[in-house]
C-alpha positions in Angstrom: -2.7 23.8 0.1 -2.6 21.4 3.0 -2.6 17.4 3.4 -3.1 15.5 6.0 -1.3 11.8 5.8 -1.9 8.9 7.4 1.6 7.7 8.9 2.6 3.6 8.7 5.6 1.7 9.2 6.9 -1.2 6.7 10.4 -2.6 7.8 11.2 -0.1 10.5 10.8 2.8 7.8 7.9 5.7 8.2 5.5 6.0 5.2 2.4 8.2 5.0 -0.4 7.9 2.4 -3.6 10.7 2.5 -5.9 10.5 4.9 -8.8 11.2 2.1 -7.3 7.8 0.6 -8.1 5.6 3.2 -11.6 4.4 4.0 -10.9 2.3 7.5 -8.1 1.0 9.0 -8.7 -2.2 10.6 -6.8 -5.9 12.8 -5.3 -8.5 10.4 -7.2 -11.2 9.9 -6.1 -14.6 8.2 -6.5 -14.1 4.5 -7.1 -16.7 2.4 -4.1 -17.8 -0.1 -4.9 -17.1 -3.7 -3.0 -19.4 -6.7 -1.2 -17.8 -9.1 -1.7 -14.5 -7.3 1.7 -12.0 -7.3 4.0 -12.8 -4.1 3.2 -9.2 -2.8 -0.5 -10.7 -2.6 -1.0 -11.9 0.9 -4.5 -13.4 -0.1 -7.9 -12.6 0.4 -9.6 -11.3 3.5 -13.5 -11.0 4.3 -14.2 -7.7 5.7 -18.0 -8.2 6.6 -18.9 -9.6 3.2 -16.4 -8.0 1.2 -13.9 -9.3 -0.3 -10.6 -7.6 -0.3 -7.0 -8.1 -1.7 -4.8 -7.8 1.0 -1.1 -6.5 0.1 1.5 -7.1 1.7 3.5 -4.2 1.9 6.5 -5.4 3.3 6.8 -7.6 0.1 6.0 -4.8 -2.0 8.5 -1.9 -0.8 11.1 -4.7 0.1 10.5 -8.0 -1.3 10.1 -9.9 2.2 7.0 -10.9 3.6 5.6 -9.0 6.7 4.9 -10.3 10.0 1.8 -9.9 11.5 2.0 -9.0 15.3 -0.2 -6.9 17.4 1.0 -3.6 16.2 -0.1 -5.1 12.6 -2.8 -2.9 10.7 -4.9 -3.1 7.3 -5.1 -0.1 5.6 -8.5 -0.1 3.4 -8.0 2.2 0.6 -11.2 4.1 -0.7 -12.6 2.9 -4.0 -11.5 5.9 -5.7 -7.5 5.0 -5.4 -8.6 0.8 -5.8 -11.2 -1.5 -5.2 -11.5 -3.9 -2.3 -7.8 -3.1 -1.7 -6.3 -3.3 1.9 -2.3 -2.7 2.9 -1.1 -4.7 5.4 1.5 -2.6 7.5 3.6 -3.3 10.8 2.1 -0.5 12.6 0.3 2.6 12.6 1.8 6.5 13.1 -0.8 9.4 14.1 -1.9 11.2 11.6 -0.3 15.0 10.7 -1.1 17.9 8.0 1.1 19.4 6.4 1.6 22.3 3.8 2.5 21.9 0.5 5.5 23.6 1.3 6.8 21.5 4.3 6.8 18.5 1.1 9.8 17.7 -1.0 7.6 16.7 -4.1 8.8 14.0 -6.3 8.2 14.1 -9.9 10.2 11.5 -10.9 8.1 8.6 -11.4 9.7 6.6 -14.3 12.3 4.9 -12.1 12.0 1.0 -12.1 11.8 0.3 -8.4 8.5 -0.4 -6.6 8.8 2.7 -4.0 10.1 5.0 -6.8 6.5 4.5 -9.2 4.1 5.5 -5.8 6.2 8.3 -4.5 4.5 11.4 -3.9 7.3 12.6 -2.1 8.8 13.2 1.2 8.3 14.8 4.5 9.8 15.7 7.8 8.2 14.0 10.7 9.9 14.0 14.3 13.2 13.9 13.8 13.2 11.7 10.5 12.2 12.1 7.0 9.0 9.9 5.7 8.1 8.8 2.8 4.8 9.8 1.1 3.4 7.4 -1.0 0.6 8.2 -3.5 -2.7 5.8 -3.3 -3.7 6.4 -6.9 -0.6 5.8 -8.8 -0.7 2.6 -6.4 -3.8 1.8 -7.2 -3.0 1.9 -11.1 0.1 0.0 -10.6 -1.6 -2.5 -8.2 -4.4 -3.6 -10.8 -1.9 -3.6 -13.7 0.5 -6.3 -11.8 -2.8 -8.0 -10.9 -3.8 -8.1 -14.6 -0.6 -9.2 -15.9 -0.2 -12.3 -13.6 -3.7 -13.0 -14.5 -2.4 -13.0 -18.0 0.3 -14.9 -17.9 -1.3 -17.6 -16.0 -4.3 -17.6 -18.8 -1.1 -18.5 -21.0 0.2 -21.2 -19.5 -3.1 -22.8 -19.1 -4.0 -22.5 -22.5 -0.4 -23.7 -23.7 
């Protein structure tokens, strides 16, 4: 079976997510700030009348925000991995299939770090290794953080 990934870069490190996951990749735009959103939110963006969490994934993999600079991309993920969902990353690779058999698959998805819950697994690409992260399990985890902070700010509101 082959796969062909999108490839991205966060903090100077190669990602690649399927290409069957991603529904347009457009420019940065301003998002607006939401209150009480999670830190890896950046905010919300309008992308011709939709509305779309943008996340940051320079906060997400790494905990510090990204910059936006002209190499700066939104990844807008089909509605099958998440709704109105858009990654911001610091720049865009080409994008390469591969066999299943050119993929070391990870299987271990109980570990507690962010990176560690979307891997799919990993992959040569030039002469470095990238790291293949799977939309739906982001997706999943993405709403779940999402409803969670709305939670607990539902609690302190009503405390």
């Amino acid at each position: 079976m082959s796969l062909t990934f999108l490839g991205f870069d966060v903090a100077g490190k190669g990602y690649g997510i399927n290409l069957a996951a991603v529904r347009e990749v457009t420019l940065p735009m301003p998002p607006v700030t939401v209150p009480l959103a999670p830190k890896f939110v950046r905010g919300l963006v309008n992308l011709r009348g939709e509305l779309v969490v943008l996340v940051d994934m320079g906060f997400w993999l790494w905990g510090k925000p990204s910059e936006i600079t002209q190499h700066s991309r939104i990844l807008l993920l089909n509605p099958s991995c998440s709704d109105a969902t858009g990654l911001l990353v610091d720049g865009l690779r080409e994008a390469r299939t591969f066999h299943s058999s050119d993929m070391l698959v990870s299987d271990n998805n109980e570990d507690s770090t962010p990176l560690a819950r979307i891997l799919q697994g990993l992959c040569k690409w030039d002469d470095g290794v990238i790291t293949l992260v799977d939309a739906g399990k982001f997706g999943q985890i993405l709403e779940k953080a999402i409803d969670a902070k709305s939670d607990d700010s539902t609690e302190s509101k009503t405390l």
